[in-house]
N, CA and C atoms as an extended XYZ file, in Angstrom:
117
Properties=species:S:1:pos:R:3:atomname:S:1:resname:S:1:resid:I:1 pbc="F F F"
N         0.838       -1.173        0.000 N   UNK     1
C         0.000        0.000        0.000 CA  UNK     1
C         0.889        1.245        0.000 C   UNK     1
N         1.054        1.914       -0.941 N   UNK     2
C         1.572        3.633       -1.069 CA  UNK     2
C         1.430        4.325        0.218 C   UNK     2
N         2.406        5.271        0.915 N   UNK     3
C         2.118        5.893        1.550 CA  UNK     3
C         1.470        6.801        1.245 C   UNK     3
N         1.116        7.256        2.368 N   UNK     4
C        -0.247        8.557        2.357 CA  UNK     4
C         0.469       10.084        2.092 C   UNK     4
N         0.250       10.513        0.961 N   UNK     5
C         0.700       11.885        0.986 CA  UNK     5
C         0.446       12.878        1.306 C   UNK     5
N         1.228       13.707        1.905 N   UNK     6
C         0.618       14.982        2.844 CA  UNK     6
C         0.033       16.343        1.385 C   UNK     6
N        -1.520       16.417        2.179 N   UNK     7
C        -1.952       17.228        0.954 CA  UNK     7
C        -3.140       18.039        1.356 C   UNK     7
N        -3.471       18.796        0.699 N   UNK     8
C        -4.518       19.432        1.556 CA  UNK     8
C        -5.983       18.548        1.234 C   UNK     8
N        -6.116       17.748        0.136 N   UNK     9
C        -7.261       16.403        0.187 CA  UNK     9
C        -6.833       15.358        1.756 C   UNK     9
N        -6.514       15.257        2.283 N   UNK    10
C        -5.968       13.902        3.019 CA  UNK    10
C        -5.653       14.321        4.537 C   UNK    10
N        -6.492       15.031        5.051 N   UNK    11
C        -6.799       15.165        6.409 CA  UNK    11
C        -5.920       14.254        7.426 C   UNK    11
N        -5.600       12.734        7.295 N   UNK    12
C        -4.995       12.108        8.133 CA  UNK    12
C        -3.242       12.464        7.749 C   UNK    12
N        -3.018       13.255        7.127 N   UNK    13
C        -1.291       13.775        6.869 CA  UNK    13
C        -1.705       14.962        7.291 C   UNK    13
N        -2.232       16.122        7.833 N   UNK    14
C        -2.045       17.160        8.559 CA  UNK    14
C        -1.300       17.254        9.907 C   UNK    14
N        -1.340       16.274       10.695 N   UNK    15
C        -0.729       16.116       12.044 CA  UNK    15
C        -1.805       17.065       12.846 C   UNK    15
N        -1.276       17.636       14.006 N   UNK    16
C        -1.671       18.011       15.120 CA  UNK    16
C        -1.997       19.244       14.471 C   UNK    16
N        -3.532       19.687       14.132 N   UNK    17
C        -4.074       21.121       14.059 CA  UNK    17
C        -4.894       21.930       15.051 C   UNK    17
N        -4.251       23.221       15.542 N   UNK    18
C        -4.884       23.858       17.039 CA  UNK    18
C        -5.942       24.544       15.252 C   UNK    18
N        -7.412       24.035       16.543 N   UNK    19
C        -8.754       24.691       16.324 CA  UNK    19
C        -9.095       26.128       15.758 C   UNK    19
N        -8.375       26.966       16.780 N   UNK    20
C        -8.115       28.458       16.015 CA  UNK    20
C        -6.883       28.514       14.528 C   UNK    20
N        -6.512       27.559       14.175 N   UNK    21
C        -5.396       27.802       12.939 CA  UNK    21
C        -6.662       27.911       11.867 C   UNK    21
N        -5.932       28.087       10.948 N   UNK    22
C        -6.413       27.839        9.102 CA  UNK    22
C        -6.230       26.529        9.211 C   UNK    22
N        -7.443       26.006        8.487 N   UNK    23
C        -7.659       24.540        8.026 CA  UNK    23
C        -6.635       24.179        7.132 C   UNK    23
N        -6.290       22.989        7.012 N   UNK    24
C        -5.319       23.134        6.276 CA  UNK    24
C        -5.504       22.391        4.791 C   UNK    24
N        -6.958       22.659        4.854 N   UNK    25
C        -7.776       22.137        3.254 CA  UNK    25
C        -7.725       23.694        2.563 C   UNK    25
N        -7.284       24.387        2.794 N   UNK    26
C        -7.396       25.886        1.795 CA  UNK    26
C        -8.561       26.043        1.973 C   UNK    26
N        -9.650       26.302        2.199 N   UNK    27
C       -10.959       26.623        2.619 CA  UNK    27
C       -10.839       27.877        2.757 C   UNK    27
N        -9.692       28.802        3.612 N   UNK    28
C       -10.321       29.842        4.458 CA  UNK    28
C       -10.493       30.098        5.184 C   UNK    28
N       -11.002       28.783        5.664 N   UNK    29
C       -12.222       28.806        7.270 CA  UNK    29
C       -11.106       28.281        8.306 C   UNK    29
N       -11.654       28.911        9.661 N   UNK    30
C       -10.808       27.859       10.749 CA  UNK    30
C       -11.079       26.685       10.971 C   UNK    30
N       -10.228       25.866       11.720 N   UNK    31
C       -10.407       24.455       11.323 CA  UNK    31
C       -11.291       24.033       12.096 C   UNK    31
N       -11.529       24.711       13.477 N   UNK    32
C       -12.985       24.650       14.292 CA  UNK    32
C       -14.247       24.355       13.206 C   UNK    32
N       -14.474       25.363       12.336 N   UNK    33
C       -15.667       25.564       11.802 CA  UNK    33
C       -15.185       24.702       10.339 C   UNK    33
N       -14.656       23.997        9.868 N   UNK    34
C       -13.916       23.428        8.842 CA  UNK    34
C       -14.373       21.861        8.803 C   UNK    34
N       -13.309       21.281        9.186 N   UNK    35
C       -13.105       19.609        9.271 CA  UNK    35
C       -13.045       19.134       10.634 C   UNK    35
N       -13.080       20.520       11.524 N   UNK    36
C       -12.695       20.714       13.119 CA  UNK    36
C       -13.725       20.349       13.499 C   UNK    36
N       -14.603       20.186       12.830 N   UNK    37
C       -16.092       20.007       13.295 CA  UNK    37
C       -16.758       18.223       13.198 C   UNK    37
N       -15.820       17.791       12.536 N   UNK    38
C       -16.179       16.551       12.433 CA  UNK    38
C       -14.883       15.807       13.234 C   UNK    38
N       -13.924       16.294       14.013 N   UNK    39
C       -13.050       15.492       14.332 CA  UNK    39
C       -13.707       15.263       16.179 C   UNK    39
């Protein structure tokens, strides 16, 4: 199996994201209100 490449599709290669940062999907949004919301 290929490793997982760090990308802004692939949420499990972000590592440790504080809530108040930028999402790190390019969105815009903070990651609270982002993907922060489903973790």
């Amino acid at each position: 199996m290929p490793a997982a490449q760090r990308g802004p599709n692939n949420p499990e290669t972000w590592g440790k994201v504080g809530r108040n940062e930028d999402c790190s999907c390019d969105s815009g949004k903070k990651f609270k209100h982002c993907h922060g919301r489903y973790a």
